[in-house]
N, C-alpha and C positions, 0 to 999 in steps of 0.2 A: 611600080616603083619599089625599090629596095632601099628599107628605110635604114634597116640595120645594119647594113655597108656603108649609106652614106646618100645623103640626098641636100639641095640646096632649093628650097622655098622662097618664091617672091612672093611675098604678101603686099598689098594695098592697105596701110593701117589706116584704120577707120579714125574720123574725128573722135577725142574723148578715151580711146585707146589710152593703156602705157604698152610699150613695149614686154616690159613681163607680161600682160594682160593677155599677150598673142603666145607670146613662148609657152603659157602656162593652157592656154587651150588646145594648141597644136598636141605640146605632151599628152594630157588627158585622152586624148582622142585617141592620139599613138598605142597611148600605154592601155589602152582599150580592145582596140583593134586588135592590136599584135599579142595581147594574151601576154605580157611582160611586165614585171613590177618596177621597170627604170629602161629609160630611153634615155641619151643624150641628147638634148636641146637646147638651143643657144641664137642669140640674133649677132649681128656683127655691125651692131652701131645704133645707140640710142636714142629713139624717138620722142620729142616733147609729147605728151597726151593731146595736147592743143595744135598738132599735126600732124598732118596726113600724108600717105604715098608711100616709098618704097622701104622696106624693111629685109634685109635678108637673116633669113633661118634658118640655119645649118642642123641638120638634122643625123645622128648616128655618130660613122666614123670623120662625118663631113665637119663635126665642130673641131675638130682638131686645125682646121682653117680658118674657122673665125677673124684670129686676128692678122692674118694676110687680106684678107676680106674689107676690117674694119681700118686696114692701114690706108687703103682707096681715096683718092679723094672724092669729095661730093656734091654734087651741084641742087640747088635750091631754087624754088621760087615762090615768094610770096608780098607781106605788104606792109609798110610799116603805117603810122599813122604818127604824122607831126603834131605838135604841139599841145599831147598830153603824156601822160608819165603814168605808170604803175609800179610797185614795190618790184616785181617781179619782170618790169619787161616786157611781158605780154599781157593776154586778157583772164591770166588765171587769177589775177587779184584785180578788188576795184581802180579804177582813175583814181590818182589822189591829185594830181596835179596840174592846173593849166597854163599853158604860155602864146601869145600872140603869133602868127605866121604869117604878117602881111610886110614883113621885111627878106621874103625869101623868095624867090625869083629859080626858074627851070637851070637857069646857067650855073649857079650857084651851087645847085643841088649834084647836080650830073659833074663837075667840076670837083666837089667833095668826094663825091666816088670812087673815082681814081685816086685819091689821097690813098683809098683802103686797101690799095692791091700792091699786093708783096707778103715779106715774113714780117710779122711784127708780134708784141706781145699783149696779152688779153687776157682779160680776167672772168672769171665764169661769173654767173647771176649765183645770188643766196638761194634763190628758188629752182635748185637745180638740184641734178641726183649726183653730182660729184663726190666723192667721198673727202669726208671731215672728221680724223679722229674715229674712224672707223664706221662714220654714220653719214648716210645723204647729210645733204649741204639743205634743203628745203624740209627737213626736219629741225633744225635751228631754226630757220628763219619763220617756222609754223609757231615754233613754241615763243616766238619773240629773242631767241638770245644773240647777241652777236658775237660772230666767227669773224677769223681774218681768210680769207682766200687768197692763195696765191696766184700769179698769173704764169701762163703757160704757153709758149710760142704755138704760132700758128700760122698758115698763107695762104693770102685769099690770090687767084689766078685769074678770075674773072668776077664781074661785080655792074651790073647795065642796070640803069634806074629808069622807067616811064612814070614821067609828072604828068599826064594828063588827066589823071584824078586828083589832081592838089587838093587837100593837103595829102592826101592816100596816094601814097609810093609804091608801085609795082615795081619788081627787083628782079633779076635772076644771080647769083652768087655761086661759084665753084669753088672752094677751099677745100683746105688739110682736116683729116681726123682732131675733132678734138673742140672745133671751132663754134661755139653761139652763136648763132643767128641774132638771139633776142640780144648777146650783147651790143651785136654791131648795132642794130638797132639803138639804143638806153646813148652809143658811143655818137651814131650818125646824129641825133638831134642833138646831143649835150653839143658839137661841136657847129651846129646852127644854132646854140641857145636861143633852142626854139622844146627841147624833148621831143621824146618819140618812144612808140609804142610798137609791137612787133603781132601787128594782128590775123595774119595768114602764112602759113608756112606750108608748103609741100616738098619732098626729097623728092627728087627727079631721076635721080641719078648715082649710082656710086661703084666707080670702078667702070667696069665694064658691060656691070647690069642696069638696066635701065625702068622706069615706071611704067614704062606700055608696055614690059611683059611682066608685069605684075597680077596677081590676082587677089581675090575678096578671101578674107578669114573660111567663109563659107562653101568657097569652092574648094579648098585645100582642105578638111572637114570632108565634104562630099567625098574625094580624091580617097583619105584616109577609112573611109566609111562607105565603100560605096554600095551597100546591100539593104544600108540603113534608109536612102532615102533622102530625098534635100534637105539637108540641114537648115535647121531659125535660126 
C-alpha cells in the first residue's frame, strides 16, 4: 500500500470509539512506520462513540476526497427504544424520563415511518460534535449551558421499522450527510407521545463502500506494521 500517494481505509469502528480515536491511531502508526513527522489523515463522516461499523479514512493524497466521500448518502441500522427519554437521545446519558406504550399498535408505528421520508428539516441533539461558536455542541451541554441550534435540511430515502420486539424498534434508514439518527429517534417517539431512545446504531453503508468490506482498527495497524507482529 502506498500511503503517501493516497490510500482509503474501511474501518469497522469499534463500540465506545469516537471517530478521532481511529484517525488518531491510524496516524500514529503511520507516522511510525513511515519514519515521517506528519501524515494526512482524515475520516469522511462522523461516527457517535455509541456506534459501530463503517468509517472511511482517507489516508495521504486521498483526504483531498474526503468530502466527496462524506457528501454520500448513508444507510444505518439499529434500535430505538419507546417510551423512555435521555438528554442526549441515546445511551450516553442516564433515562430521565418515562412514558406508557400500551396505546401503540405495529400499524401505527410502520405508518409514522413513512411520514420521515423525504427533505425535511432537523435539528442536531446538544450532545453532539456540531460546531457552536467555534466549540462541539456536547461541550455546552456537558458544562449545563444552553445553546440555540439551528436546524439543517436533510433526506431520508429509505426508512423500514420491524416491531416485533416492541417496545424495541429495529430500523434500517438511508439518508443525506448531516442527518442524526438519535434525532429521528428523540422525533419518532415525541410524535407517538410515547419518547424514544436511540440504543443501537451501526453505518452499513456510505456511497459505494460498504461494511462487509470493512475491517478491525487492528488489522489496518497489522497492514501498517507488518514486521511488528499482531497488534492488541
Amino acid at each position: 500500500m502506498n500511503f503517501i500517494e493516497g490510500e482509503v481505509l474501511l474501518v469497522d469502528k469499534p463500540y465506545g470509539w469516537t471517530s478521532f480515536d481511529v484517525v488518531n491511531k491510524i496516524r500514529w502508526n503511520l507516522k511510525r512506520a513511515l519514519k515521517v513527522k506528519k501524515i494526512k489523515v482524515g475520516h469522511a463522516g462522523t461516527l457517535d462513540p455509541l456506534a459501530t461499523g463503517l468509517l472511511i479514512i482517507c489516508v495521504g493524497k486521498e483526504t483531498k476526497n474526503v468530502e466527496q466521500y462524506m457528501a454520500d448518502e448513508k444507510t444505518y441500522t439499529g434500535t430505538f427504544l419507546l417510551g423512555k427519554t435521555t438528554p442526549s437521545f441515546d445511551l450516553e446519558t442516564e433515562f430521565n424520563q418515562e412514558f406508557p406504550v400500551d396505546h401503540i399498535n405495529s400499524e401505527r408505528i410502520e405508518a409514522l415511518a413513512l411520514t420521515f421520508l423525504g427533505e425535511q428539516h432537523q435539528q442536531a441533539p446538544i450532545f453532539s460534535a456540531k460546531q457552536i461558536d467555534g466549540k462541539r455542541a456536547y461541550l455546552f451541554a456537558r458544562a449545563g449551558k444552553a445553546i440555540e441550534i439551528k436546524s439543517h435540511q436533510i433526506r431520508i430515502s429509505k426508512f423500514v421499522v420491524n416491531t416485533a420486539r416492541f417496545p424495541e424498534i429495529d430500523f434500517e434508514i438511508t439518508c443525506s450527510k448531516g442527518t442524526y439518527i438519535r434525532s429521528i429517534a428523540h422525533d419518532f417517539g415525541q410524535k407517538l407521545n410515547t419518547g424514544a431512545t436511540l440504543i443501537a446504531l451501526r453505518r452499513t453503508q456510505s456511497g459505494a463502500f460498504s461494511v462487509s468490506n470493512a475491517k478491525e482498527v487492528s488489522h489496518w495497524i497489522n497492514a501498517i506494521n507488518p514486521d511488528d507482529g499482531p497488534a492488541l
